[in-house]
N, C-alpha and C positions, 0 to 999 in steps of 0.2 A: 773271322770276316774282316776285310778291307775296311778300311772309311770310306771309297767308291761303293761298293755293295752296301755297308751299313744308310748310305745315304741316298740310293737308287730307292731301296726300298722306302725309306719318307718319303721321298718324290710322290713317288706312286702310289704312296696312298694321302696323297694330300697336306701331309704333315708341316710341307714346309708353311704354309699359309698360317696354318697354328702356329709354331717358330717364330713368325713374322708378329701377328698379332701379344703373344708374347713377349719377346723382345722388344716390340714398340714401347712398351710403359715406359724402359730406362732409355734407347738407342735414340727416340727424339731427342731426349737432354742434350745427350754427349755429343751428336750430327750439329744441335743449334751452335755449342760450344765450340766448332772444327771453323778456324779460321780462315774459310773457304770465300774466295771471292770469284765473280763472275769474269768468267775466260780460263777459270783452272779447269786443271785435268784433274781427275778422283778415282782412287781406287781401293776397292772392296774385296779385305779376303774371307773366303767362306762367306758368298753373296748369300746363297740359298736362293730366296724369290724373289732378290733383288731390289726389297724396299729400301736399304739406306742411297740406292744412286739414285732411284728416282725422286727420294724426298731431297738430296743435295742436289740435282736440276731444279727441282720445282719451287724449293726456298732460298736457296742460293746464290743459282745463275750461274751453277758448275758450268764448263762448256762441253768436255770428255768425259765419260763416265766408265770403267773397266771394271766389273765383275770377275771375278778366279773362283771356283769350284770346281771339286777334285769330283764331283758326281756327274756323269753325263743327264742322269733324269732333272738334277736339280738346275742346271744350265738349257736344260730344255724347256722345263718349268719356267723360269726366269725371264726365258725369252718370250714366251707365250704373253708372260704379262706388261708387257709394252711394247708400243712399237715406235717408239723414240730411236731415230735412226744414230742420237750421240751417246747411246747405251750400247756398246759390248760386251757379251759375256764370253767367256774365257773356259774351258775347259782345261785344268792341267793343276800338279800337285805341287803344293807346297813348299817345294822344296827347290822348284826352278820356277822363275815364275816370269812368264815371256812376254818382259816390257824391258825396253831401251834402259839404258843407264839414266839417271838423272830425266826419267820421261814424266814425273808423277809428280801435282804440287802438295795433295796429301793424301793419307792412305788411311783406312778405318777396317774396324774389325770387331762386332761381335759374335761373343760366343761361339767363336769357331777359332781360335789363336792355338789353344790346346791339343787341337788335332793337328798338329803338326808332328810328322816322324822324327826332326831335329828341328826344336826348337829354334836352339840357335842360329843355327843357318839359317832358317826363315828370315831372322830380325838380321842378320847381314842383306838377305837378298832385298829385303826391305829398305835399306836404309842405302841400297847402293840404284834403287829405282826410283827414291824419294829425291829431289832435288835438293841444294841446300838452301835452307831458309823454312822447309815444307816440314809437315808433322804426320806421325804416325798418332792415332786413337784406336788403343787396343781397351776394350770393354770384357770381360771375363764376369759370371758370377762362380764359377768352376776356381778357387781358387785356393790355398790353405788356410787363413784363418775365417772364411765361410767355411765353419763345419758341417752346415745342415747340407751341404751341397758334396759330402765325401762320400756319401751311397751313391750318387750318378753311377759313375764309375761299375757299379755293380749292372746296371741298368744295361748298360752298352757292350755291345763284344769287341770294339775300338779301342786301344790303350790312350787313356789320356793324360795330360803333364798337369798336375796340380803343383803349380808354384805359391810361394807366398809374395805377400806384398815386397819383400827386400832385395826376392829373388827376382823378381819381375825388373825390379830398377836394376839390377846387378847386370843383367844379361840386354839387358837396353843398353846400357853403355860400355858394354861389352861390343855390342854390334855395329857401336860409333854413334849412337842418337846421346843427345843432351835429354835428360830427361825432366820435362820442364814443370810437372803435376803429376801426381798421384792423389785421386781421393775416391771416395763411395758415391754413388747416385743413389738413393733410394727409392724403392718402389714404391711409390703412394698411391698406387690405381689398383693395387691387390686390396680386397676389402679383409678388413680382419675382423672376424664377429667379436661378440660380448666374451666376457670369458665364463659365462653358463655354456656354454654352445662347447664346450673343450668337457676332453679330451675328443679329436676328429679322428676322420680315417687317416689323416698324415703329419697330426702333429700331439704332441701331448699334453703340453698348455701355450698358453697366448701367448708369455711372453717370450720363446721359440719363436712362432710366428713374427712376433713384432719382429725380435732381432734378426732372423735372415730376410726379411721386403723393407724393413724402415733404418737398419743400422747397416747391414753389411749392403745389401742392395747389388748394383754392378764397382766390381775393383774397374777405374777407369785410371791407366798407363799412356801418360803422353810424352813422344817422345819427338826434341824435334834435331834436323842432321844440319850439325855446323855447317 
């Protein structure tokens, strides 16, 4: 199955809004973090339902906001939920991605970096759409020294790129970004019960738990293009 098909079908069944909700515990961190100022442009790969543009208009003062999804239902979704005429969403994959040279002052991404067919190309295509002085915020929990996150992969019929943290900066300044942070966000809005309550249906003791929502949490990759 595609990443378009894998991703059509969340659409339609709702999925992305769970995604969204999901995602929010870490992506507000990392969104308040994006040195975004009022009158930039902003762009989102792997929008899904489009919550990081509308929270970077609403808290921001973005002025452009461009969405990219490789799913036609998830870009349809997206657009259903505003109707903020400085939001576009973007239909098209990863690997070409149809913005002007030097059009974007910074560009964000979670949880969707992985799904890319060539990686690396991506982070070139990025870093040659990102202005210089602008920054890329790539957010991953999908990563290699998150272990608890290497069964995804089984989950999905999508090939995905599990890098580690060194590989991540390697191939960022491969693609010409300085890379100006690397660290963890933690999830502190997952509850994690007593440790009477263990072994659950999906972990086997607390301190599992703790370590993938409080230590590993989201790998956040910032990269910014001389």
């Amino acid at each position: 199955m595609s990443v378009r098909e894998e991703f059509d079908d969340w659409a339609s069944e709702g999925r992305d809004r769970g995604m969204e909700d999901r995602h929010w515990h870490t992506a507000k961190h990392v969104l308040a973090r994006m040195p975004v100022e009022e009158g930039d442009t902003v762009f989102d790969l792997g929008t899904g339902s489009g919550y990081a543009l509308r929270a970077l208009r609403e808290t921001k003062g973005a002025d452009r906001g461009y969405g990219l999804d490789g799913s036609p239902e998830m870009v349809r979704n997206a657009r259903s939920y505003t109707d903020d005429p400085s939001i576009s969403f973007l239909l098209a994959d990863f690997d070409s991605l149809p913005l002007a040279t030097d059009s974007v002052d910074h560009a964000f991404s979670m949880e969707a970096f992985y799904y890319a067919s060539d990686p690396h190309h991506t982070l070139s295509e990025l870093a040659r759409i990102v202005r210089p002085g602008g920054t890329f915020f790539c957010a991953v929990n999908y990563y290699e020294e998150n272990v608890h996150s290497h069964e995804w992969q089984e989950r999905i019929s999508v090939e995905m790129t599990r890098w580690s943290c060194s590989e991540y900066r390697e191939a960022f300044r491969e693609a010409g970004f300085h890379v100006a942070e690397q660290d963890n966000v933690p999830d502190r809005e997952v509850e994690i019960p007593d440790e009477s309550a263990f072994p659950t249906d999906d972990w086997e003791d607390r301190d599992e738990m703790v370590e993938r929502y409080r230590t590993y949490g989201t790998l956040l990759t910032v990269g910014v293009v001389p």
